[in-house]
C-alpha atoms as one frame of an Amber mdcrd trajectory, in Angstrom:
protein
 -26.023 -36.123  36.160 -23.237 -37.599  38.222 -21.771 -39.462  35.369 -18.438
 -38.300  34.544 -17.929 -36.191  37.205 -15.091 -38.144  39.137 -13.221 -37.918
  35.632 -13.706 -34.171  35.323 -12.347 -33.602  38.864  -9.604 -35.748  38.170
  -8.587 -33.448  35.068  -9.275 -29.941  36.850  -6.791 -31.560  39.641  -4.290
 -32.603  37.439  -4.468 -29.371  35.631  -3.522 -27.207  38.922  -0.584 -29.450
  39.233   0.815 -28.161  36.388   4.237 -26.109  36.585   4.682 -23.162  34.823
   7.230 -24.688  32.138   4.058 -27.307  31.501   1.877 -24.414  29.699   2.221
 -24.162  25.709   3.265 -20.470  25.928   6.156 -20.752  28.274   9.592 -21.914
  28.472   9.908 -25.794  29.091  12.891 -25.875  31.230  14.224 -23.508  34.237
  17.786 -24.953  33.629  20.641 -22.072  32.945  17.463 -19.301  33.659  18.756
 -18.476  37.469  18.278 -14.912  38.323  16.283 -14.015  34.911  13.419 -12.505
  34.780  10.032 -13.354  32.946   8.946 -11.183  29.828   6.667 -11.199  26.467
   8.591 -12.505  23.679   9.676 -10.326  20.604   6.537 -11.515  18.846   4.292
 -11.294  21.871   2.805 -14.453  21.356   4.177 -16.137  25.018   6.425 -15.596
  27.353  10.084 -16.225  27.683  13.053 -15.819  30.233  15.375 -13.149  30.002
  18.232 -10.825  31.867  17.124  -8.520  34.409  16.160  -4.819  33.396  18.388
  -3.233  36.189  21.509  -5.143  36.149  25.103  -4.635  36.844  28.822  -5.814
  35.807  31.794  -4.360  34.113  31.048  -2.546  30.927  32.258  -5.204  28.525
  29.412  -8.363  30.265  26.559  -5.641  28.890  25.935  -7.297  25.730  24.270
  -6.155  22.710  20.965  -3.561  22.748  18.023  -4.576  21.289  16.056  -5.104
  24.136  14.178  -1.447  24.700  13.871  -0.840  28.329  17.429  -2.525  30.061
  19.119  -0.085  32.530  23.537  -1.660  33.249  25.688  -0.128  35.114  29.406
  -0.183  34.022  30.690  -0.747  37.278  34.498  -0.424  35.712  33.888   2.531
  33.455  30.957   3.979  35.665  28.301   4.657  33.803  24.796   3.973  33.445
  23.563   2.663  30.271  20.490   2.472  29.004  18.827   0.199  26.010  16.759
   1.848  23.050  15.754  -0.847  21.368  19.301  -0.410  19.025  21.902   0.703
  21.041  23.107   1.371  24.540  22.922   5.265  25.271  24.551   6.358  27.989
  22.609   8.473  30.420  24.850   8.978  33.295  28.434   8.944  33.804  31.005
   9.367  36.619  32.339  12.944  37.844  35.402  11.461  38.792  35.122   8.643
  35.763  34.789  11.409  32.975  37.858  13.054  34.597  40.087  10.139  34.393
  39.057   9.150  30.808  39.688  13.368  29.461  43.251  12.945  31.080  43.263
   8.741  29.177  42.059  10.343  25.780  45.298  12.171  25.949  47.366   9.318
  25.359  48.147   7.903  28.855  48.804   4.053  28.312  47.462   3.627  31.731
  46.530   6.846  34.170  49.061   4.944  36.681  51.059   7.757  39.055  49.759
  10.607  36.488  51.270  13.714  38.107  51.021  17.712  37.275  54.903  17.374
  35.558  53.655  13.765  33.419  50.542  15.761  31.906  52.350  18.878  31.201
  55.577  16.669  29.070  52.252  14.831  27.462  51.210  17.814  26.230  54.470
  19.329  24.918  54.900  16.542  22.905  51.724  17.110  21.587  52.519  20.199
  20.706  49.942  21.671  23.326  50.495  23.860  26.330  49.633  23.880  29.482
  48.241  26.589  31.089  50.905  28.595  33.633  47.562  29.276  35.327  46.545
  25.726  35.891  49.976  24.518  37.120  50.034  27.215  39.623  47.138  25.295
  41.516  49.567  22.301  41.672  52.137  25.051  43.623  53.560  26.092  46.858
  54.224  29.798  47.682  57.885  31.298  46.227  59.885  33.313  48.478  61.068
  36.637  47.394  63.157  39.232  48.222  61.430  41.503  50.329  62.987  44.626
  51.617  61.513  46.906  54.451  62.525  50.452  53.957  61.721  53.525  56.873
  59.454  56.540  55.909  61.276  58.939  58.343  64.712  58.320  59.664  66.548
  54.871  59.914  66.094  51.633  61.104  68.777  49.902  63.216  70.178  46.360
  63.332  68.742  42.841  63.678  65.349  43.512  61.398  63.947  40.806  59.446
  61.351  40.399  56.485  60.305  37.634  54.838  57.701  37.440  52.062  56.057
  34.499  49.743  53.821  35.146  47.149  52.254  33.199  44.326  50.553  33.928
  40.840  48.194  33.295  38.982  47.007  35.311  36.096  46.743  38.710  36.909
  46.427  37.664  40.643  49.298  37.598  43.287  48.905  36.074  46.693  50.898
  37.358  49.412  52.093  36.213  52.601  54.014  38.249  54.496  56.261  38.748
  57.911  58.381  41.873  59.478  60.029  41.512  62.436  61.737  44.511  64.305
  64.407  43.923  67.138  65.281  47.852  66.605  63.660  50.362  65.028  66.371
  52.685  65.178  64.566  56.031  64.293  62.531  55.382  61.797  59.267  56.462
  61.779  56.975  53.934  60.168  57.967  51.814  56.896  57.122  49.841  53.580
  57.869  46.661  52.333  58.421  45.868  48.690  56.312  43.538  46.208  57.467
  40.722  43.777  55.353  42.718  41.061  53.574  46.253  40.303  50.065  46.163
  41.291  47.343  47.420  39.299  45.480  50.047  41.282  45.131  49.990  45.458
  44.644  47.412  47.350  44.896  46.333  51.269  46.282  43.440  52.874  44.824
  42.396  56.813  47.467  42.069  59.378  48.049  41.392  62.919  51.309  42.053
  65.397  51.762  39.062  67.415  54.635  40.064  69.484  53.782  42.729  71.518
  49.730  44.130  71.388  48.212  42.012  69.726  46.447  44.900  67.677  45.304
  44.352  63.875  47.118  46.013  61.330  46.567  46.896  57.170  49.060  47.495
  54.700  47.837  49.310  51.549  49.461  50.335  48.466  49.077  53.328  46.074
  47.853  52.769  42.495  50.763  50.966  40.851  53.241  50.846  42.971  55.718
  47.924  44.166  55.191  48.729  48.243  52.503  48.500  50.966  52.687  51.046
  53.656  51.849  49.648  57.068  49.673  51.261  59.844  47.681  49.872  62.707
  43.848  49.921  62.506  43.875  53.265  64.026  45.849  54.581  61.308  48.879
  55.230  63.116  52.443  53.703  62.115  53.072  50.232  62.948  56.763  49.951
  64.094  57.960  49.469  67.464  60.759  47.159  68.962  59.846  43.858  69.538
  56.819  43.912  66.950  56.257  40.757  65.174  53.495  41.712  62.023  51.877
  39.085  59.636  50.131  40.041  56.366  48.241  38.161  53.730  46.124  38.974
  51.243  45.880  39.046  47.317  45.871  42.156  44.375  45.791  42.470  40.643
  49.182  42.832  39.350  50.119  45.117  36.115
């Protein structure tokens, strides 16, 4: 019963020394395979090496589709691509990425020191225009000529007003400052607006120079002033006051 038996353990021993490229449905070689992984052929009839499912490079190094399952991410166009079995679809893309390549599908050779002024000239060229609206956003506040005007009586010398506003669609933001060195006699006061607005509206102030107290201006329905009182309602003037407004209102 013994017969043979050195023999078969010599063959069972050999046979666990086998590598894995020694098997008939395997690869032969591991040379050029670094970093692949280890899948059932197209055919399904062995195994084979191939790239891994979740890999990642520029957009171009993604190759063709055709195996169903890969997941590359673009890592110069940013997004995430996944294979169908035909084609790469992609299934996630870059906020900033999709951003970049609207302004790019415009025309920009390269998106290189784009600024608010080299978008709008793209577009005029183009025969499209750019929102007033949108440029606004890309804007500091314009001064304009504000003028301060008593209720009662006069004002004296030395009073100053300066106002800054900025618009955008029917909406004007206002920043404003009055400062009185003498009142003269005038018994509270308005200051004017760069535009008529459309119904009432209030603006929050504050007098820095003196009380400290907070302050409103309001103005009728469509009119070009606000009329300033103190929270208590009473006329905000005195010497030495120093008021800030700001606030926003729909503009006719």
């Amino acid at each position: 019963m013994a017969t043979g038996l050195p023999d078969y353990f010599s063959r069972v021993f050999s046979e666990m020394l086998l590598q894995f490229t020694d098997l008939q449905d395997t690869p032969g070689s591991y040379v050029g395979k670094a970093n692949k992984n280890v899948r059932v052929n197209a055919v399904e009839s062995g195994l084979e090496f191939g790239g891994a499912y979740f890999d990642a490079g520029v957009d171009a190094d993604k190759g063709a589709a055709g195996r169903k399952g890969r997941v590359w991410w673009a890592t110069d166009s940013k997004i995430l691509y996944w294979d169908d079995g035909t084609d790469w679809v992609e299934i996630l893309r870059s906020e900033i990425a999709t951003r970049l390549a609207s302004l790019a599908e415009k025309s920009f050779l390269s998106l290189t020191n784009v600024n608010v002024d080299g978008v709008h000239g793209l577009l005029a060229d183009d025969q499209h225009v750019l929102d007033s609206e949108v440029l606004a956003l890309f804007s500091a506040l314009t001064s304009y000529p504000i003028t301060i005007t008593p209720i009662s009586g006069a004002l004296g010398s030395g009073n100053t007003a300066t106002g800054y506003y900025l618009t955008i669609g029917k909406i004007t933001f206002l920043r404003v400052r009055v400062h009185f060195v003498d009142i003269g006699t005038a018994g509270g006061y308005i200051f004017s607006l760069p535009n008529t607005a459309k119904g009432g509206a209030i603006l929050v102030g504050r007098e820095n120079g003196v009380t400290g107290k907070m302050l409103h201006a309001y103005v009728p329905f469509d009119e070009t002033y606000f009329a300033v009182q103190d929270y208590s309602g009473n006329p905000a003037i005195a010497n030495g006051y120093d008021e800030f407004f700001s606030g926003c209102y729909e503009h006719i």
